[in-house]
C-alpha positions in Angstrom: -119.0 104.1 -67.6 -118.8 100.6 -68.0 -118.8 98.1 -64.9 -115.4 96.8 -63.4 -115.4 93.3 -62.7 -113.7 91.5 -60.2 -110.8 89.5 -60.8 -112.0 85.5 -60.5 -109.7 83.2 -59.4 -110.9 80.0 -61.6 -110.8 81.4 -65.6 -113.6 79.1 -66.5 -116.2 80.8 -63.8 -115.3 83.9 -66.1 -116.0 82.6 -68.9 -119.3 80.9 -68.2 -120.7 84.4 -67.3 -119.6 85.8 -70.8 -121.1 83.3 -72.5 -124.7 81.6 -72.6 -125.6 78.6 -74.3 -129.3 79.2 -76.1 -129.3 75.1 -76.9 -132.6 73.6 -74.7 -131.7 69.7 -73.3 -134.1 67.2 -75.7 -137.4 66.4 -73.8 -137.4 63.6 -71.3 -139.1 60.3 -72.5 -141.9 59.2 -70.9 -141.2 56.1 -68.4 -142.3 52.6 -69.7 -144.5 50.2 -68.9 -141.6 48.0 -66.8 -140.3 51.3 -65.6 -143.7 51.9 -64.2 -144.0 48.7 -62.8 -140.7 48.6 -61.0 -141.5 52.4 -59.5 -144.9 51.2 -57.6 -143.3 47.8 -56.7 -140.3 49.8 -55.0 -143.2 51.6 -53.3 -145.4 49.1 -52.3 -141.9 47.3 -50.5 -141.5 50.3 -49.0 -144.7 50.7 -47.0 -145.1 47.5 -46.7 -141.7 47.5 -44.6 -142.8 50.7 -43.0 -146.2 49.2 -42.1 -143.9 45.9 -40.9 -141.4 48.0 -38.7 -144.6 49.5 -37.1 -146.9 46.7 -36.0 -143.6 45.0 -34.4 -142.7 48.6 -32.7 -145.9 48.7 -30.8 -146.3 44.6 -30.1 -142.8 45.5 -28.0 -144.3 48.5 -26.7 -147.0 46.7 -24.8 -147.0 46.2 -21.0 -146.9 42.6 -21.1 -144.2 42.4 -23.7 -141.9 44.6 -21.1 -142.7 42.8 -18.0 -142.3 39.4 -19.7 -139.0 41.0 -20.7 -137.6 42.3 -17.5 -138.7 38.9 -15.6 -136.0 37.2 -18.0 -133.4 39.7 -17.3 -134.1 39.7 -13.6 -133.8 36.2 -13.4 -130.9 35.7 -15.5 -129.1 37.9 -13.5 -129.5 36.0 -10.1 -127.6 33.4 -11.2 
């Protein structure tokens, strides 16, 4: 008894499950020397942002940063 399908809205969804396509994509080329290059410098700027965004994190993290910093604001204020 053969299978009923169920009617699809969209013709082309219907026809992409009657028909497979047995072509494989070409193989992708390897990356070049500059392509290489440009990869680990877009890394290495990355951590070394990273690495930046942290060391300034904790130096405002510190106790003396934050009372330096609500002196100013306190003072400021009174006037």
């Amino acid at each position: 008894m053969p299978r009923r399908r169920e009617p699809v809205p969209f013709a082309f969804v219907a026809e992409a499950d009657r028909s497979r396509s047995n072509v494989t994509p070409p193989p992708r080329e390897a990356p070049g020397r500059t392509q290489r290059a440009a990869r680990g410098l877009v890394g290495l700027a990355l951590a070394a942002g990273l690495l930046t965004s942290l060391l300034l994190g904790v130096e405002a993290l510190r106790p003396e940063h934050a009372s330096a910093t609500s002196q100013q604001s306190g003072s400021s204020a009174g006037r």
